[in-house]
N, C-alpha and C positions, 0 to 999 in steps of 0.2 A: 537426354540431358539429366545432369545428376541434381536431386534437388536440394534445397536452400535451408540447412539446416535449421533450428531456431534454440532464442533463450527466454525465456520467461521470468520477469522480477516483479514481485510486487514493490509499491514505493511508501508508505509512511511505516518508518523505523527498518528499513532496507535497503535506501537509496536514499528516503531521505530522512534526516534525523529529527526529526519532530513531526509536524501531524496536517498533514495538507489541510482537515477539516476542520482543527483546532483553530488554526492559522484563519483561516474563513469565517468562521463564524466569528472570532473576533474581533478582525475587521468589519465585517457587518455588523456589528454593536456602535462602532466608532462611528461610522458612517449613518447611522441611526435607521438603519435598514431592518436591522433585529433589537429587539426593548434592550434597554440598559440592562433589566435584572439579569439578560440570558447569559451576562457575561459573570455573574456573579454561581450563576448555575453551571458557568464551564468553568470556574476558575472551583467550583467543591468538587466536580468529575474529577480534575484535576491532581486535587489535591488528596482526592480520597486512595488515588490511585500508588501516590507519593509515599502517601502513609500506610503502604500495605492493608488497604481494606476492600480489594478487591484488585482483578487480574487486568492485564495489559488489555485482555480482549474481550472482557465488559468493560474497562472504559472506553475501549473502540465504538462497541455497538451501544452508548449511553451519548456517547457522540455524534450517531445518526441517528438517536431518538429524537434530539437535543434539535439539532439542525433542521428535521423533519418537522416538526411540531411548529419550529419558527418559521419555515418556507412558505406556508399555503397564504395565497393572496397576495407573496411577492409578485413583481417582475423578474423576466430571468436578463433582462438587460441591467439591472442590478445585482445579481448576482457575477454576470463575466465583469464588467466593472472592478466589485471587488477581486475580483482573481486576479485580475491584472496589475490590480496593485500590490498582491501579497508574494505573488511569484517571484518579481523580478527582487523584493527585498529580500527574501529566506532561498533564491536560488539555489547558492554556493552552498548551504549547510548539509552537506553529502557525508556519507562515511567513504573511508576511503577505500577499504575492501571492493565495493559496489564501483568506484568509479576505476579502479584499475581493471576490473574483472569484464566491465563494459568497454573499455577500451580495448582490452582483449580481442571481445568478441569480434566486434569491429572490424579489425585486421584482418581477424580469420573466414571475415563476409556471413556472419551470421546475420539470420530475422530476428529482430528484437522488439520485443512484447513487454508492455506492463497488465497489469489485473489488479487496479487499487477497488476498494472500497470507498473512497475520497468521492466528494459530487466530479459528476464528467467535467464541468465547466473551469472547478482549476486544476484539474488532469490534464485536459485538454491545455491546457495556460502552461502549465509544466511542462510540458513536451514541448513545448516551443524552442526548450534549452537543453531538454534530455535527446530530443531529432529520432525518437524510437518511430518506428515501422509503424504502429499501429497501439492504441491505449484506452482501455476501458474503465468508466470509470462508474457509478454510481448516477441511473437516468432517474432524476420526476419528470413525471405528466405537467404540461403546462395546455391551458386553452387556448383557441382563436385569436386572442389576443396577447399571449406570451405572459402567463399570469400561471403561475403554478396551482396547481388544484391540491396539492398535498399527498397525492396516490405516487407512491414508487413504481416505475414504467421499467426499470431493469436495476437486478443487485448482483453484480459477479461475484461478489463474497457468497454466497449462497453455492454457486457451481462453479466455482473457475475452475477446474478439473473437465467440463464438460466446454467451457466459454474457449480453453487452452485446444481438445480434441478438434472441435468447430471450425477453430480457426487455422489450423493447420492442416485439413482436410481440403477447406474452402479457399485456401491459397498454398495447394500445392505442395508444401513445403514437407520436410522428415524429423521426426523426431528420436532419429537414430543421433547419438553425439548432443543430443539435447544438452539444456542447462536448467535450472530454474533455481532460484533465490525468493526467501520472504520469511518472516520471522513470526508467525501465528499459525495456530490449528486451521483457520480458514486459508492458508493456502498450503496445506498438506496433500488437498485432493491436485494440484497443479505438480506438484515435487513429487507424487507418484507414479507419474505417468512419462517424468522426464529420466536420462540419464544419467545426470550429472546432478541430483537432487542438493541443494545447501540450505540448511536451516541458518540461519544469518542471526547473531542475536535472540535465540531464539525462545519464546515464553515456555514455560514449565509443559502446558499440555504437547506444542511442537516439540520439545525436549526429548520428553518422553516417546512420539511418537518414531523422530529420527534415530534414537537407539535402539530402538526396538527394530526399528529397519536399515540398520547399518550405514546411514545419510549423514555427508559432514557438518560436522557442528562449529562455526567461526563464531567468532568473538570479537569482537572490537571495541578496544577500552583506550579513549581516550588517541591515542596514534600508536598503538600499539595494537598489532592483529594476532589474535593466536588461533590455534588447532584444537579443540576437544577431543580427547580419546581416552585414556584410561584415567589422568588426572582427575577426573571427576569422581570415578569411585573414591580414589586414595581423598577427595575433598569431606566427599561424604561420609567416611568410616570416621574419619577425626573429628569430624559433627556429631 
């Protein structure tokens, strides 16, 4: 029996367009789950990011320092709580490239995989409406009594290149005809190993890495999708 191909996406600013963990902790502010200030310390991440002072993916990992730092001593029945409210309002905000590319796959009976960095709990919440195979998402440690202790228990941004191998070994599947999409250095080790590698969006250090290895470069502005290929030198000479 021939086996079951698979694709690989990650999802904040790939799938979906804003920041599952941004979205989260916010909500946990409103809900008085996390101190008021924390929302004043995600709204300067935020903002520092805006204003060019610093990359897509230090405000990513300034965003699980952030959410980290405020976990320890939660309940994690407070944290699915908030997820469940924040999923079903920022659903729909997908780019479209990702949502016809997933439909795609679909058809063609692809496995479909995500590898976010985001807490599992609104990964997990996400999926409800994304229906992928299988979704990794960012574990804490919680105790005996469902109280997080503050210790990160699994970070697939770390290996997803090894969490992708793992998983397609331990279900079978081929990574011949593969796919994978995400728009950051930390998921370059996933789009290496795939066929169909797409850097989506993708920040300076991915940039760099996909031309250096001949991996497509999309764009997505607004409803307009484009190709990356030589327009980028001809951008850069007139810069």
């Amino acid at each position: 029996m021939e086996k079951q191909k698979i694709a690989v996406f990650d999802i904040d600013g790939t799938i979906f367009r804003k920041n599952l963990a941004f979205e989260l902790i916010n909500e946990l502010v409103w809900m008085k789950i996390f101190k008021k200030n924390v929302r004043q310390e995600l709204v300067v991440l935020y903002s520092k990011w805006l204003d060019h002072k610093g990359t897509y993916e230090e405000y990513r990992k300034a965003l699980v320092t952030l959410y980290v730092k405020n976990l320890k001593g939660q309940k994690k029945e407070d944290i699915i709580k908030a997820s469940q409210i924040v999923v079903p309002f920022f659903k729909n905000r997908t780019y479209i490239f990702a949502t016809r590319l997933i439909k795609k796959l679909r058809k063609e009976n692809y496995h479909i995989i995500a590898v976010s960095g985001s807490p599992i709990e609104v990964v997990e919440e996400y999926n409800k409406y994304l229906g992928f195979d299988e979704v990794y998402g960012s574990v804490y440690a919680v105790d005996e009594m469902g109280v997080y202790t503050g210790q990160a228990a699994f970070e697939p941004t770390i290996h997803k290149g090894h969490v992708v191998n793992q998983y397609v070994l331990e279900n079978n599947l081929t990574l011949k005809d593969s796919y994978g999409m995400g728009d950051t250095e930390s998921d370059a080790k996933f789009l290496a190993i795939v066929d169909h590698p797409i850097a989506f969006n993708p920040n300076l250090n991915l940039q760099i890495i996909a031309k250096e290895k001949n991996w497509r470069i999309i764009v997505e502005k607004k409803d307009i999708i484009y190709e990356v290929t030589n327009c980028l030198k001809t951008i850069n000479k007139i810069l």
